[in-house]
Structure formats: C-alpha cells, structure tokens
LOMI-137767 format. One record per atom (N, C-alpha, C): x, y, z. Coordinates in steps of 0.1 Angstrom, whole numbers, plus 5000, padded with zeros to 4 digits. Example, Ala and Ser with C-alpha at 12.3 -4.5 7.8 and 13.67 -1.06 7.14 Angstrom:
513249435078
512349555078
513249675078
512849785071
513749895071
512950005079
END
This chain:
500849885000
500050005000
500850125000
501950184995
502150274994
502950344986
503650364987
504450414976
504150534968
504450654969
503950784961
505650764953
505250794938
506750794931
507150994933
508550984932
509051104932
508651174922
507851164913
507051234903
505551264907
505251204916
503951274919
503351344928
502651424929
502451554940
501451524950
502151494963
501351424971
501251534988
500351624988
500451665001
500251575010
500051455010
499751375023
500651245026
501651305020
502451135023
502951095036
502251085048
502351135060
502950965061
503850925071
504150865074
504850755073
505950795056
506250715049
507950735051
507950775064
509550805069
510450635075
509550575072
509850445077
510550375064
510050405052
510650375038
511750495031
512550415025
513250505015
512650625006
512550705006
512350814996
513050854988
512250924976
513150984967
513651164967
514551194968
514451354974
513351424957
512951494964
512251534947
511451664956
511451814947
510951914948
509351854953
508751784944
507251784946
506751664953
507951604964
507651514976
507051604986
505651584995
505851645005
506151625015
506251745023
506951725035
506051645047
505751555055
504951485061
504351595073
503251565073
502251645083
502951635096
503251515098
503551475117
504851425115
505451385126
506551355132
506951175129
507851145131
508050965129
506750865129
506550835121
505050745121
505350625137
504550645146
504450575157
504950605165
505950735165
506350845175
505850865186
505850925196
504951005207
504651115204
505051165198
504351275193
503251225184
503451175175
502351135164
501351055170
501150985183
500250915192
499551035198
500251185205
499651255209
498551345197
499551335185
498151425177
497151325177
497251165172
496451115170
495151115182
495151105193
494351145205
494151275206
494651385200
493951485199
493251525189
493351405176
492151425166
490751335173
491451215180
490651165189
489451205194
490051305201
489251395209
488251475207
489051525198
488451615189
487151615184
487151475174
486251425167
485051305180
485751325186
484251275201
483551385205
484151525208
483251635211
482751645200
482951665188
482251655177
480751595175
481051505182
479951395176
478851395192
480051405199
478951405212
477851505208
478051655201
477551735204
476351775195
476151625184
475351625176
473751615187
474251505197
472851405204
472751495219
473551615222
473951625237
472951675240
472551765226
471151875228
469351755228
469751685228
468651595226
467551585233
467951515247
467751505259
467251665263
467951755263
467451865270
466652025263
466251955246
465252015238
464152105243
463452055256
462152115257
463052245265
463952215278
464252355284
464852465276
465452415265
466052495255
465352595244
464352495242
463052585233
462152685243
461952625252
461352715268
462252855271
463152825267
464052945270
464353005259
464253005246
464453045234
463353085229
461853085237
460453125234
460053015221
460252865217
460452845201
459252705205
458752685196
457452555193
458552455195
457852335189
458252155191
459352215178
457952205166
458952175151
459752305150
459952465158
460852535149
462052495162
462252415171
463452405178
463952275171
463052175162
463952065158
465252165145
465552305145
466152305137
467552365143
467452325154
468952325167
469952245159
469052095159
469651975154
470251985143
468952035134
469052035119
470352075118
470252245119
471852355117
472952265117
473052195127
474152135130
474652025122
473151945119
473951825110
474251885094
473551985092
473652045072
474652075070
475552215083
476452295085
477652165085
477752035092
478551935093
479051835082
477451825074
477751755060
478251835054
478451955050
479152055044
480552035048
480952055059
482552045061
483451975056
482551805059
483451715056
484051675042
483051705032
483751705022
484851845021
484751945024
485552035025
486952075035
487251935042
488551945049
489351875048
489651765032
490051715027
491051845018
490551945014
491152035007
492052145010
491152185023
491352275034
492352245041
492552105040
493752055051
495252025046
494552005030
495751945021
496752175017
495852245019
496252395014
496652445026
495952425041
495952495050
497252415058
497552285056
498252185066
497752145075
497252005081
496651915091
496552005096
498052065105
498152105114
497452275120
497652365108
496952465114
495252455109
495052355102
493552375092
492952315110
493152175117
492952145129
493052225140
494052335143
493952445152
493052525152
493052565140
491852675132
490352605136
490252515133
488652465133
488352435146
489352405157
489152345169
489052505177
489852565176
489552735181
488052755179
487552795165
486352855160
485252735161
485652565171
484352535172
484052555189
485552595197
485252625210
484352785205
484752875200
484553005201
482953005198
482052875189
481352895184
480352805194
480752685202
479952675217
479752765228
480752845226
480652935238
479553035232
479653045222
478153155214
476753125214
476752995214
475952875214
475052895228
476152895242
475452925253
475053065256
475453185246
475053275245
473353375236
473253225232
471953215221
470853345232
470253395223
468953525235
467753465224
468553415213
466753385207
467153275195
465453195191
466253015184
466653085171
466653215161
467253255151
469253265155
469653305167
470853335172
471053145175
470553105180
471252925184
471052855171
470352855163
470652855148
471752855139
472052985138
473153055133
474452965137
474552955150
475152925165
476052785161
474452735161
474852555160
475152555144
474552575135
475352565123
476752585120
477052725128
479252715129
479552625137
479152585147
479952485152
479452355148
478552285137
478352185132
479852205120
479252355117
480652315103
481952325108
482252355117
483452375124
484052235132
482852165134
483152015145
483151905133
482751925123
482351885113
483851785106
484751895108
486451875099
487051795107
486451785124
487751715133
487051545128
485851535125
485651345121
486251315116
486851335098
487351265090
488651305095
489451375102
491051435100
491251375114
490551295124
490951205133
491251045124
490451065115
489950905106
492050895101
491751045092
493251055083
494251025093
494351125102
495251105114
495750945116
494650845120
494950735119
495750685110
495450695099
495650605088
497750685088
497550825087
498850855081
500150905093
500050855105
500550895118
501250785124
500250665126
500650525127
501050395119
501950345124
502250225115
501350115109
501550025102
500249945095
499649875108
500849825121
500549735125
499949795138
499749935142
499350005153
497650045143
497250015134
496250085125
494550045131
495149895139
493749845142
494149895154
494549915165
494349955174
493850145172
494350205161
494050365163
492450345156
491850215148
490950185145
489350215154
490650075166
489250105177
489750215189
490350285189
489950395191
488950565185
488850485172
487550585165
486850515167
486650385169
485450325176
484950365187
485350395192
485050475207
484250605200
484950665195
484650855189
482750845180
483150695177
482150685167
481050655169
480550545185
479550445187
479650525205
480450555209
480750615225
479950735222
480550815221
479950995221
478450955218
477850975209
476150955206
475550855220
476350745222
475250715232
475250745248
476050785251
476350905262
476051005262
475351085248
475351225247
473951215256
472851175250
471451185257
471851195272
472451095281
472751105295
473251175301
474351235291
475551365297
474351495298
473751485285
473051625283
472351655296
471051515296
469851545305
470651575322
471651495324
472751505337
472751675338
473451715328
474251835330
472851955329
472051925323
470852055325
469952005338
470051875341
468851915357
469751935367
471351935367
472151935381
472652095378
472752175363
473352295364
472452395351
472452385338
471352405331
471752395320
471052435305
471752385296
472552435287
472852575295
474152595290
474752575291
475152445298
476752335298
476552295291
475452245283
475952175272
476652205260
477552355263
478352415255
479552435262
479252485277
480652505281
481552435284
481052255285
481752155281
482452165277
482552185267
483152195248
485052275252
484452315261
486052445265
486752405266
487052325280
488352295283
488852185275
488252085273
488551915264
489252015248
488552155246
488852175229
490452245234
490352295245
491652385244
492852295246
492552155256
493752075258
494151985243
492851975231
493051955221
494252015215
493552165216
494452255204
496652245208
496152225223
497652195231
498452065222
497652005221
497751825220
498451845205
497451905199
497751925183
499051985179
499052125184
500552175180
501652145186
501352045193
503051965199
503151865190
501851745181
502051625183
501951665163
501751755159
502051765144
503251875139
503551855132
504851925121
504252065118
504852165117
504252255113
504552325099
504052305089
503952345080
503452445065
504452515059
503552635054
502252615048
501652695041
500552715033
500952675019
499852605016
500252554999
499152634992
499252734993
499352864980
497852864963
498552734965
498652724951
497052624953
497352544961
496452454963
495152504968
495252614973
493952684978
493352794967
494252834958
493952944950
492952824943
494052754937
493252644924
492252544928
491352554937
490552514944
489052474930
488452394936
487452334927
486352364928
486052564929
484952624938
483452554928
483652484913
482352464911
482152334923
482852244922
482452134932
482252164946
482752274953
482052334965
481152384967
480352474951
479252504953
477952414953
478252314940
477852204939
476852114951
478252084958
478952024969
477752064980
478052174985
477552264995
475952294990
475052294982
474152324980
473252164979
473952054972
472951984970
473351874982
474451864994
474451795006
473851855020
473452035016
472852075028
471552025026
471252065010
469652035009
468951865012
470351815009
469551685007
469651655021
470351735033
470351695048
468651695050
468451835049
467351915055
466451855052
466051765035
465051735031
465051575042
466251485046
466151375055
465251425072
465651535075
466051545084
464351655089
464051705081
462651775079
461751715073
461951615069
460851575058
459551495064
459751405071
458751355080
458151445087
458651515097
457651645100
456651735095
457451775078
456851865071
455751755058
455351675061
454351555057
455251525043
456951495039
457651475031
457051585017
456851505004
456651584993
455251654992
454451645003
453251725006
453851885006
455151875013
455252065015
455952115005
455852185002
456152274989
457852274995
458052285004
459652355009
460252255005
460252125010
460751965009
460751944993
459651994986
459951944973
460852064963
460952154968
461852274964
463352224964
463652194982
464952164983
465152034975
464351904975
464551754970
464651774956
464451904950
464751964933
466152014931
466652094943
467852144945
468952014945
468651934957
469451854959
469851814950
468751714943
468851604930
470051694924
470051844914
470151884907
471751914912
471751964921
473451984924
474051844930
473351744929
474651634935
474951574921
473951544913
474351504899
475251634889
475251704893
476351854888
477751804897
477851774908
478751744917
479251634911
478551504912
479451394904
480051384892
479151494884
479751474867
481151624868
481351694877
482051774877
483551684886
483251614895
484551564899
485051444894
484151384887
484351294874
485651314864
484751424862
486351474845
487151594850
487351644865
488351684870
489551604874
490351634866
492151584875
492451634887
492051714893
491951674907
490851774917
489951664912
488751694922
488751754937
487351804939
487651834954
487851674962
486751624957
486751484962
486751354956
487851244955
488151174943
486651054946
485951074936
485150984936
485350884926
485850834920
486650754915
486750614921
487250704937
487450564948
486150464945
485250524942
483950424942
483750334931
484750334922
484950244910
485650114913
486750104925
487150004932
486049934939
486049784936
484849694937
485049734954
486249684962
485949704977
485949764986
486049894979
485950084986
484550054982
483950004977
482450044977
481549974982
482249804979
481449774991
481449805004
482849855004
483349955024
482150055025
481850115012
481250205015
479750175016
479150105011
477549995012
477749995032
478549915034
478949905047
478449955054
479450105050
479850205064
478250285061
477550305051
475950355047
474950265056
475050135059
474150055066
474850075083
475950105085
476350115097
475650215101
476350355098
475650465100
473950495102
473750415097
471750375093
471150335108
472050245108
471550155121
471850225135
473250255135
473650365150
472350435154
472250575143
471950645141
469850625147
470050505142
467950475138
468050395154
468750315160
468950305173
468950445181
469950525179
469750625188
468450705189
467750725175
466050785179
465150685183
464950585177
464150485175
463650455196
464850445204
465150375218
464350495225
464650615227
464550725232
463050815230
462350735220
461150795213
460350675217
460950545216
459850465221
459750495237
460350475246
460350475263
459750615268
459850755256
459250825263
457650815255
457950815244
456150765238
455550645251
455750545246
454850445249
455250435269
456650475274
456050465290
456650635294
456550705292
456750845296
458050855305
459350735297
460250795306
461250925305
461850985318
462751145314
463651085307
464051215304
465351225297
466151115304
466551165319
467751105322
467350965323
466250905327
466150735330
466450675314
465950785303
466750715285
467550755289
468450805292
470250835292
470450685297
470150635306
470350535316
470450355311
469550385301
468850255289
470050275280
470150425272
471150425263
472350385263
472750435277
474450425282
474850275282
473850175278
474350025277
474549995266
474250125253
474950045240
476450105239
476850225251
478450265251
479250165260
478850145271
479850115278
480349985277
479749885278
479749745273
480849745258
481149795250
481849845242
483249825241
483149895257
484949945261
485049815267
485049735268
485549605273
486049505260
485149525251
485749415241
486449505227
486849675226
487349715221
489049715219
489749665237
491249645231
491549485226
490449435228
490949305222
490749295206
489749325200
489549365188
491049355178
491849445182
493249465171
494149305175
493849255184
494549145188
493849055179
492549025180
491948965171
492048945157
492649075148
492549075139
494349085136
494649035143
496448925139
495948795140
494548785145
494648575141
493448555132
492648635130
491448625119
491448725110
490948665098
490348735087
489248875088
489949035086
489249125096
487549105087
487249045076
486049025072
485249005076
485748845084
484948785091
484548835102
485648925105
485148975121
483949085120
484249145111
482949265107
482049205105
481949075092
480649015094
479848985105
480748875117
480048905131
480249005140
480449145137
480249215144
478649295135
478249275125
476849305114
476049215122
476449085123
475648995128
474849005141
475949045153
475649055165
474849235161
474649285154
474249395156
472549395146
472449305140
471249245132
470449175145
471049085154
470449015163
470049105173
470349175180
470149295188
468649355183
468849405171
467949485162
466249335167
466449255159
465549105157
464849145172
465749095184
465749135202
464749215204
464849325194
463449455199
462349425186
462149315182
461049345177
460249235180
460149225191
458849155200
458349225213
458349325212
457849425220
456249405226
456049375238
454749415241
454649535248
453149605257
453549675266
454249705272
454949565283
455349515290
456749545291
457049595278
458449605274
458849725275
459549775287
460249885290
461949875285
462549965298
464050005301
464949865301
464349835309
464849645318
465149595302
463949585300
463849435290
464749485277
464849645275
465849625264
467249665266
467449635278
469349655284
469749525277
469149435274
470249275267
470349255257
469149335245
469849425232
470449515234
470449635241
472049715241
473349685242
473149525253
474549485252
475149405241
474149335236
474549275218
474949405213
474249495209
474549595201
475549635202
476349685213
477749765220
478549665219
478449475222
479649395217
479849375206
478549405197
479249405181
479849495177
479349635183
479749715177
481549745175
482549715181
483749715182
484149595165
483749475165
483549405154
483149485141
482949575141
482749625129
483649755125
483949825140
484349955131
485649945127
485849845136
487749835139
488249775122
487449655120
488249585104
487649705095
486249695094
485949775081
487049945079
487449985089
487750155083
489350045082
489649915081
490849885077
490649815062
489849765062
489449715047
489049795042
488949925039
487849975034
489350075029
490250075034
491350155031
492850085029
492149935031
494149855028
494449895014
493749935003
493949904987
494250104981
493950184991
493850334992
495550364992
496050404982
497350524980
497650664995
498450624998
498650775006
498250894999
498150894988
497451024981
496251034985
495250914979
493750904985
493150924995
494250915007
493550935020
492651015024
492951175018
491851225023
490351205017
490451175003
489551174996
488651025000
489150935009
488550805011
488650855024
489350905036
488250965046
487051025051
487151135034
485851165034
484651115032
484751045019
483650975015
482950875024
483750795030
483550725045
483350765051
483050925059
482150965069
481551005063
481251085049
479851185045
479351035045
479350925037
478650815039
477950755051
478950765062
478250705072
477250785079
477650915078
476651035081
475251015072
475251015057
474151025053
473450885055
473850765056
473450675061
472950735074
472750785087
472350795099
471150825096
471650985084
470351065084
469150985074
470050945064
468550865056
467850745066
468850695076
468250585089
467050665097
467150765101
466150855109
464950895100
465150915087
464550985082
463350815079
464150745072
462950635069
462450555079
463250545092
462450545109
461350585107
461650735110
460350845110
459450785108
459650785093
458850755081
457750615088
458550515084
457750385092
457150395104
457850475110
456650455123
455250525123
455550625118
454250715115
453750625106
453550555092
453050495085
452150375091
453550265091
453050175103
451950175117
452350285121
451750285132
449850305129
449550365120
448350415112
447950255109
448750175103
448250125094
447250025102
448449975118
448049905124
446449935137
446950035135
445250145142
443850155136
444250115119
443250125110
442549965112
443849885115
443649735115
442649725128
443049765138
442349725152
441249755151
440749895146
439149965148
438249905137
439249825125
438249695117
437649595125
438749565133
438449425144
437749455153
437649605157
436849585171
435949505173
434749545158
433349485155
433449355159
434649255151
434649115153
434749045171
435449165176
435949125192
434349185196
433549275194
433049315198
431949325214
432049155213
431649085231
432849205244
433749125234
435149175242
435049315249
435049395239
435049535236
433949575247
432949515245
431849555255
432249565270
432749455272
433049405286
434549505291
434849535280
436049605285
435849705290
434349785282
434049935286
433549945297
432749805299
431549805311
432449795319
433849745326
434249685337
435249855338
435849925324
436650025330
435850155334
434150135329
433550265336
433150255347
433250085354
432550095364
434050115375
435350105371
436050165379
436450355381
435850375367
436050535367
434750585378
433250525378
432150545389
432850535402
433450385402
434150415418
435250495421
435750575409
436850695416
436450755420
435250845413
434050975416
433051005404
433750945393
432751005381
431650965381
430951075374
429551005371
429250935362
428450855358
428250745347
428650805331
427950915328
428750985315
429750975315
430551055326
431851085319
432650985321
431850895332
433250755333
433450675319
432550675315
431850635300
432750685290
432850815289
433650855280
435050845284
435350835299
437050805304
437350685295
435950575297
436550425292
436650425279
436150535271
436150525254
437650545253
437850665259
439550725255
440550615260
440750585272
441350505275
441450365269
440150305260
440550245249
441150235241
440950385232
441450445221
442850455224
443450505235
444750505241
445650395239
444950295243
445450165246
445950135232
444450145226
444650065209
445950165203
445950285205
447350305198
448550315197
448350275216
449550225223
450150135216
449450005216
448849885207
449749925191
449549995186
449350045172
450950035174
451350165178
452550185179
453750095180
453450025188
454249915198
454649815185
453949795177
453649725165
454249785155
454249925151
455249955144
456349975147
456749985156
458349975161
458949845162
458149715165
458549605162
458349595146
457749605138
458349635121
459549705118
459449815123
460849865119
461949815128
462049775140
463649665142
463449535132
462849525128
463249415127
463049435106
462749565100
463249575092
464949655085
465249695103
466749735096
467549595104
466949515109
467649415112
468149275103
467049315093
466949265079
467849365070
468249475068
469249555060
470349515063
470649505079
471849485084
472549375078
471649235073
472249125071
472949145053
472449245049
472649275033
474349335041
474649445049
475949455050
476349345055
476149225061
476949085063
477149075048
476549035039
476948995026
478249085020
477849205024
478449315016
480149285019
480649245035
481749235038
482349105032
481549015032
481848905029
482448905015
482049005011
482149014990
483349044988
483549145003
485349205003
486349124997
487549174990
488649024988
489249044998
489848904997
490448885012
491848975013
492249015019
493449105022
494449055022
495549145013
496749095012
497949035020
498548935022
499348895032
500049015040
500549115033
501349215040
500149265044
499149305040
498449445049
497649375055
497149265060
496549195068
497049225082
END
C-alpha cells in the first residue's frame, strides 16, 4: 500500500518516513513527526478527541430540547432545527476538509477549526433567541464537522500498519461512545446545572486538544497554490445539493415529506446539484473529492457497509428514546440510563479487537460484528407493553459487543487498497457516507413508524366489530371503575372510550416499532453479505 513515486504531488504522504524516499521538489513534507512516534500518538488522541466532542455534540442537545425551546420562546417543530443547523452545516465540512487541510496543513487547518468550534459553543450558550442558536449551531456543526474525518486520516497516516487496528478501535469509541452518552450527559448536565453546559463543556477538552495538536503535528506552510486552484464549482455544487438533501432527511417526515412545497423545492435542489457534483469531479484531474474511489469493487462495498452502519447507529439512537418516552413516559435522564448500555459494554471488548485481527480474517470479524448487531435489532422486535428499560438492556448489550466488530476491520478494509494520496479523499467519503446513512436511517424510521403505526390502528378499529363481546365487557368493567373513583356514569363512559382508544394506539405503535427493528435488522444482514464480497486481504496488509 504505498508508495507515492517522486514524480507525483502528494500533500499527504504522511508517514512514509519508515521507507526509503526519493528527494524530489514535489515530495511532500509529512504532516507529523515519525510514524508511531509519541508525538504522532499525541496528535492522533487529539484528533481523537476532537472528533468525540464533535459527535457528542450532535445527540447532547437531545435529551434537554424542551428546556431549551422554553427558554428560546420556540414550538416543538421550529426548535427541531437546533439539530437540523448542525447536522447540514456538518455534512458540508466534511467533504470540504480534505482540501482545506491538504492547502491549510493538518496541522493549522485542525487548530483553526478546533479554536472556531470552541468559540462557536461558547456562542451557542450565548443564544437570547432560536434565530441566534441557529446560526450558532450551524458554525459549530461546520466547524466540529472537519475534526471526524482528519481523526479517521490522522489514523491511517500517523501510525504504522501494524498499530492501525488499534487507532481503528479507538475511532470506535469516537464513533459508537459519544452519541450514546450524549442523551445521559445532556439530561445529567441540565437538571444538576442547566443547559448551558451543554456548550461549556466543549471548553476545556477543545483547548487541551488545540495543546495536544501543536505539539503532536509538524508545522507546515501554506500551499498557495492549492487553495487558490480550488474546485469552487464542486463546492458549490457540493455545499448546495448535501445541505439540501440533509434538510429534506432530516425535515421531511415532519413537514408530511413531498406534501410541502419546501421539501419538494429543496429534494429539486438537491437532485440537481449532486448530479452536477458527480459529473463535475468525474472529469476533474483533481477533484475536490476523488470519487473514482467508488469504482474499486471494495471501497464500495466498504462504502454499502459503512451506509448500513451509519443507518442503524443512528435509527437506534432515535428509535430507543422515542419509544420509552412515547409508549412509557420515561425522562430524559432514565433514556440516558437505557442508552448508556449500547456505550459502555463496548469498552470492554474494544482492546481485544486489534488482537483479534492478527489471528482472523478482519471480514469475518465485521461480518459477526453486522451479525451481532442484526440480532440485537431482531431482540426488539417483540415488544409488548410490558416491554420497557429492563427488557431492552440485553439488546443494548449485543448491540455495543458487536459494535467494536465492525468498526475496527471495516475502516481497515475499506482502506488497505487506498494510496497515501487518497486518503483524504476515502476519509471523506467514509464519513459523508456513514453520516448520510444515519440521516436517511432516521428519516425512513420516522417515516415507518408514522405509516405503520396508522396502518395498524386502522387494522384494530376493523376488528373491534369482530371482538365486539370483548369490547363490551372492557368498557362496562373500566367505567364501572371510573364510577368508583368519583365520576359519574357519562363521563366514566367516556373515560372508558378514550382510554381504549389510548390503549389501541398504544397497541398500534408498539407494533410499528417491532416492524421497523426488525426491518433494519433485515438490511443489516445485506451489510453481512456486503463484507463477505470483500477480497480477502493481502498477506502484507493483513
């Protein structure tokens, strides 16, 4: 895997000081210090880091939404666009810090963004109205945005091949840790102080970053040339048809999808600039973003992959938190409490992982890490009432042992066949992927449960007629308990209608949420195949 010839122009040939080189004007100079250095271990934990607050800070606001819109004067639907800002402003980055980083250098383009995403939480907790936390959260989505993939690169061009699965599952942590902690940290940190910690957080962890960074990387000038000659059609492109197509995931269910004029406005935009985006970095010599990579049979299956991973994290994280407070009204913090068992369970079988993959095939290990995480899914789709917090802690902990099984081989297959040149261009694509997998995961959630849930409500009030003895006896026995509260016969009468109606779409619900686990539990097994398709890895890069 490596080799850049002294004829070709490679700003990223990071960590190829372990091989002979050729002296040549248009070699470049390596971002970091000796590949496997202590210095190059400290950047790599401070892209680490980096890219955990990042991601924490997607889900942190989650949990503590209602006190936030309460205090920002804002409805249900105009505060879901806290969230929104942040994830559009984020898909935007990441294809754009591949470029940014190759002109700016790792090292200050990472200072720069880690500064302006502290400066842009601290503004965040400064919000007086939801037009100002808007604004707010969109800078620091696009600002938190560049530390995901440049922790991913970091890995790959800092450490040696044979340290790669261990800096692997440490993005495993950054990747599957942060989101499911965020809900519990949030709701923690706004009922014990309020929720403007859930920015001031961000301070100290970003400043001992920016520390971590300029010791542990090379400092390097500005490439000039590479920033002037920039690929502004593919940024505009870029930037117009991945915010729109966020917004149309990420709004669309709310806004009753192609019913609202806005959704089909932007889903026109999108279409129209991502297909301008591919046919423009297509017949560019050097694109903003080499898509190309997707022409290799197993960069793409990596990439099928990491689109179904992202799917499922993601549709777990709303799916858990929407059912416990819908169907049993629990707080924020008791979901924090349910969630925290797809993180932590995690960190136990994550350092064994790279050990693992010195005596197995890392395929197979992704495949059963897809597997254990398809099973999990299956686990929650026999849901009755009955089925609270308790009963689904033993799917969270399938979920969290697979999850180390997957992230650790795939971000290594998905890049053993990648040139040092490519790196950033297959970092990227690998998180905008796994990202828009999350968001098309939530969005077709949504979607199903609202659907589903109807369909099955329509089903029951057919059946009543047939149960109809049933039915009787149900109302006669729950109005004669509403009589013995205090009511009088009307209105206990009508207590016992609602509280049927209740039940049944309790009922209803309960029912679509077991369809949908156990329809991405069924996608999940399509990424078992997907890995399996992988070729097997080369004796050396294995």
């Amino acid at each position: 895997m490596s080799g850049v010839s002294a004829t070709q122009e490679s700003p990223v040939v990071t960590g190829e000081l372990d091989k002979p080189q050729v002296a040549s004007p248009k070699t470049a100079r390596p971002q970091g210090y000796e590949r496997g250095s202590f210095r190059s271990w400290v950047a790599v934990f401070a892209g680490l880091f980096g890219a955990f607050m990042a991601i924490l800070d997607i889900q942190i606001t989650n949990a503590s939404m209602k006190e936030i819109q309460g205090s920002l004067g804002a409805t249900l639907e105009e505060g879901s666009w806290i969230a929104t800002a942040y994830l559009v402003a984020e898909m935007i980055a990441i294809p754009l810090s591949g470029w940014l980083s190759q002109g700016l250098s790792v090292r200050r383009y990472l200072l720069w963004t880690t500064a302006a995403f502290i400066l842009a939480s601290f503004l965040c907790s400064l919000s007086w109205n939801l037009e100002a936390m808007i604004a707010f959260r969109a800078l620091q989505g696009f600002f938190g945005g560049a530390l995901i993939p440049l922790a991913f690169r970091l890995i790959l061009e800092l450490l040696p091949e044979e340290k790669r699965a261990t800096g692997m599952a440490l993005f495993g942590v950054t990747a599957t840790f942060a989101p499911s902690i965020g809900p519990t940290l949030g709701g923690w940190l706004t009922e014990q102080f309020s929720w403007h910690y859930l920015f001031y957080i961000n301070i100290p962890p970003g400043l001992l970053v920016m520390a971590m960074l300029a010791y542990g990387l090379r400092p390097q000038a500005i490439d000039w040339d590479k920033l002037k000659n920039a690929d502004y059609s593919g940024i505009v492109t870029m930037a117009l048809g991945m915010g729109c197509l966020e917004v149309v995931l990420e709004e669309g269910n709310r806004k009753d999808w192609f019913g609202s004029e806005l959704i089909q406005n932007l889903a026109i935009v999108a279409v129209i600039n991502i297909v301008l985006f591919v046919f423009i970095q297509l017949r560019k010599s050097s694109p903003l973003v080499n898509l190309r990579l997707l022409g290799q049979r197993d960069f793409a299956l990596s990439t099928l992959a990491y689109f179904l991973l992202g799917m499922a994290l993601f549709s777990a994280i709303y799916m858990i938190p929407l059912y416990l407070s819908q169907i049993h009204d629990y707080s924020p913090l008791e979901i924090g409490e349910v969630i925290m068992w797809m993180g932590f369970p995690q960190l136990l079988v994550l350092p064994l992982v790279p050990r693992l993959l010195q005596r197995f095939d890392g395929r197979y290990l992704a495949a059963f890490g897809f597997s254990m995480f398809a099973l999990s899914y299956y686990m929650n789709s026999h849901m009755t009432l009955d089925f609270a917090g308790e009963q689904m802690i033993l799917a969270q902990v399938v979920r969290a042992l697979g999850q180390p099984f997957i992230l650790v081989p795939i971000g290594i297959i998905a890049t053993m066949h990648i040139s040092a040149q490519q790196t950033p261009s297959a970092s990227t694509v690998l998180n905008v992927i796994r990202n828009l997998g999350g968001a098309f995961g939530i969005a077709l959630v949504a979607t199903l449960i609202d659907n589903q849930s109807r369909t099955h409500l329509a089903d029951m009030k057919q059946t009543v007629t047939a149960v109809s003895g049933q039915a009787f006896q149900y109302l006669q026995q729950t109005t004669q308990l509403f009589v013995q509260g205090g009511s009088d016969p009307v209105t206990a009468q009508a207590q016992a209608k609602a509280m049927l109606a209740k039940t049944m779409t309790q009922q209803a619900y309960i029912q679509a949420y077991n369809d949908v686990f156990l329809i991405i539990s069924v996608l999940l097994m399509l990424a078992v195949v997907a890995v399996l398709m992988i070729r097997k890895p080369k004796s050396d890069a294995a």
